[in-house]
C-alpha positions in Angstrom: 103.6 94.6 131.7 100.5 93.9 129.7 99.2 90.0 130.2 100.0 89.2 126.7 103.1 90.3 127.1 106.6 88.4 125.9 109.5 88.7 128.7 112.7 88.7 128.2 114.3 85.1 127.3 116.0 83.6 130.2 117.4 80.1 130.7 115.6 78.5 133.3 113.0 78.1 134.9 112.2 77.8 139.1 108.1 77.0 139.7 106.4 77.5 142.7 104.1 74.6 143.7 101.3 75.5 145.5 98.7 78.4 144.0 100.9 77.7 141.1 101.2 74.4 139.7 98.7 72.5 142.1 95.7 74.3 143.5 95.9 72.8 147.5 93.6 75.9 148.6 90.7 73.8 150.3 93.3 71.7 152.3 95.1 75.2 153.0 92.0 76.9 154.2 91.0 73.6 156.6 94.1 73.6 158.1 94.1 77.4 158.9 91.1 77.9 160.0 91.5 75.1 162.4 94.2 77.1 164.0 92.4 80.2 163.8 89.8 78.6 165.8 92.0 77.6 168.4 94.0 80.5 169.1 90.6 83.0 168.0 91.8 85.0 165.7 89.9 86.1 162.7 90.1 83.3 159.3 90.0 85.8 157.1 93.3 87.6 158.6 95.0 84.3 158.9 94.2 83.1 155.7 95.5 86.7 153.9 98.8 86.0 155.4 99.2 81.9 155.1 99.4 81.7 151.2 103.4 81.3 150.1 104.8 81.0 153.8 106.1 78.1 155.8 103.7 77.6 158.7 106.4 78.6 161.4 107.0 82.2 159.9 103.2 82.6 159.5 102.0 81.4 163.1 105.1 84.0 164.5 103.4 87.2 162.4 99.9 85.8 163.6 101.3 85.5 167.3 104.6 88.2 167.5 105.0 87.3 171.6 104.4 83.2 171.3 107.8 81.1 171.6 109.0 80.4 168.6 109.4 76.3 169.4 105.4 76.4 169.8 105.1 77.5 166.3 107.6 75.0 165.2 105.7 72.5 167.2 102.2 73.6 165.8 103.9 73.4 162.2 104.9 70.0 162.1 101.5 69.1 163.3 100.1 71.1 160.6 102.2 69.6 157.7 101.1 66.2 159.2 97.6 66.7 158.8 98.4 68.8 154.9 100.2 65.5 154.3 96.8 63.1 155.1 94.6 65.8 153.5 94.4 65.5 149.9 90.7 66.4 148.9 90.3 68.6 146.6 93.9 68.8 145.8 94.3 69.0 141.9 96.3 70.9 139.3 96.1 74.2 138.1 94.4 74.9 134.9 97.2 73.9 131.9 100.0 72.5 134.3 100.4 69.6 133.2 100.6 70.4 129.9 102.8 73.5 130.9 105.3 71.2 133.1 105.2 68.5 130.2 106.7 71.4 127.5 109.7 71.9 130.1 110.7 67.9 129.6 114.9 68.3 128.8 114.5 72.3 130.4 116.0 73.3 133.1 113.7 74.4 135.7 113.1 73.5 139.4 110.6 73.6 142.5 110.9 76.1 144.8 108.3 75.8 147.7 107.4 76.7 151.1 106.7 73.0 151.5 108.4 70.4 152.9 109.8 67.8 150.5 107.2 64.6 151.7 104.5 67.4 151.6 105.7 68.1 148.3 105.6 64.7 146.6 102.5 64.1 148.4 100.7 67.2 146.6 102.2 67.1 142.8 101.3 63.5 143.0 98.0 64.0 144.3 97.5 66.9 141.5 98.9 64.0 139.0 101.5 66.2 138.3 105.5 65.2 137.4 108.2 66.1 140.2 110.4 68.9 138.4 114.4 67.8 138.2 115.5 70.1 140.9 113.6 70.2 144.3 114.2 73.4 146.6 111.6 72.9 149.8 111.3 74.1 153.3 114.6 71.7 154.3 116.9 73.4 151.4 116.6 76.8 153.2 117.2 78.4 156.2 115.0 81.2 155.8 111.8 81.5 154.2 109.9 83.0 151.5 109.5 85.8 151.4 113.3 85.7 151.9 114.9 85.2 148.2 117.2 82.3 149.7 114.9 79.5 148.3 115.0 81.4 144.6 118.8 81.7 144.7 119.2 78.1 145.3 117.3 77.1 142.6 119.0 79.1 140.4 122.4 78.1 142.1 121.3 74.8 141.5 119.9 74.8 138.1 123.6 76.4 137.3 122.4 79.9 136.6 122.5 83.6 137.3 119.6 84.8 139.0 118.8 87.4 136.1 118.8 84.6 133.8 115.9 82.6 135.5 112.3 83.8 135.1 109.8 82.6 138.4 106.4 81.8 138.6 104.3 82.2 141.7 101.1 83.0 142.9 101.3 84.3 146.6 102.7 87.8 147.8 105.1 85.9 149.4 106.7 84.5 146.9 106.3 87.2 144.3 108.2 89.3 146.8 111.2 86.5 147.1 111.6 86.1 143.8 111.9 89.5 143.0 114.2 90.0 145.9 116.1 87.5 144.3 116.9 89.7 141.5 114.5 87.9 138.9 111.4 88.1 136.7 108.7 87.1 138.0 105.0 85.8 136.5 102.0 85.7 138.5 99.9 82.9 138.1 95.9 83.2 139.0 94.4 85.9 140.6 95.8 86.1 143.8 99.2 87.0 142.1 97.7 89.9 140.6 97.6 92.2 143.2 100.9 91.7 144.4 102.7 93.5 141.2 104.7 90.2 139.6 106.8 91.3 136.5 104.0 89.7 134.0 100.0 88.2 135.0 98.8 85.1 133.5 95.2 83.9 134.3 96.7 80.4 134.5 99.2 78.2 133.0 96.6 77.5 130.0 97.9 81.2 128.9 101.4 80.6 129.2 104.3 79.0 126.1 107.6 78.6 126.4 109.7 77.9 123.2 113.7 77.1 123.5 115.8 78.4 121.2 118.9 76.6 119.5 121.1 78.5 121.7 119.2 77.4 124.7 117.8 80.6 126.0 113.9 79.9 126.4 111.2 82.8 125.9 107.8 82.7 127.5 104.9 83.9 126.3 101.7 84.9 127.7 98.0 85.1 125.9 95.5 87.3 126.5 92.7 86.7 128.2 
């Protein structure tokens, strides 16, 4: 699908947060590359695979044969020092004029991060809290497991054809599709990772709402 494409209207909404409403990539890449450097493996590598995961699943595809209560262990450590860490933490290009056209929509967060890491982030970004949160303690598996999707749509009171996703990491392109919805890619990590629709960033994307409350969103070119 072309990235001026229109999709198909749905009727709600469920947003990714990091990559795709608040760019966290500097705090990301510190935190990572710390733990590359302890456990010498290559940044780069770690890095490819961190985007869109909780910490735990990454650390156990970085290190197959470590117990899996170390990685736990290493992950709340991790999302203590993401939760001091907010330099360079601010929003994607157009989200908060993006998440301010939603106001009375239904639509909800669905991230790999934990709720406190959550709040921490969207208000560092100075961006609104969405309705409906769906974090790392709503789910018992991980993107890219479409659990977290399905409970936001389950939550928003929808199908899962009916709700349209936008993420940026392969991750979560690939657990919202296993979900059963649309998906839009957001910046140009998304791109490779074949979402349903591209958008540069949120600057590019509209959504209108209908009287019968089915919403269309539309995407500029470039």
């Amino acid at each position: 699908m072309p990235a001026n494409a229109t999709l198909p209207p749905v009727r709600a909404l469920l947003l990714d947060m990091d990559g795709t409403l608040v760019d966290s990539d500097a705090v990301v890449e510190r935190c990572w590359r710390r733990f590359a450097d302890a456990h010498g493996l290559d940044p780069a590598a770690v890095l490819r695979l961190a985007h869109g995961r909780q910490g735990h699943l990454t650390m156990a595809l970085l290190l197959p044969d470590r117990p899996a209560e170390l990685n736990h262990a290493d992950n709340q450590r991790m999302l203590a020092d993401e939760k001091a860490d907010t330099e360079g933490v601010v929003a994607i290009p157009g989200a908060a004029a993006f998440l301010a056209s939603l106001t009375g929509l239904p639509h909800a967060l669905v991230t790999s991060a934990d709720e406190h890491l959550a709040r921490v982030r969207m208000a560092a970004a100075g961006l609104p809290l969405p309705p409906v949160l769906v974090t790392a303690e709503s789910v018992g598996a991980g993107k890219p497991d479409p659990e977290g999707f399905l409970k936001g749509a389950a939550a928003l009171g929808f199908a899962p054809a009916d709700c349209l996703a936008f993420e940026d990491s392969e991750a979560g392109v690939a657990a919202a599709l296993a979900a059963g919805m649309p998906v839009v890619g957001i910046g140009p990590r998304a791109a490779a990772h074949h979402p349903t629709a591209h958008a540069p960033t949120l600057e590019a994307v509209t959504v209108t709402a209908a009287p019968d409350g089915t919403l269309t969103v539309g995407i500029a070119g470039r």
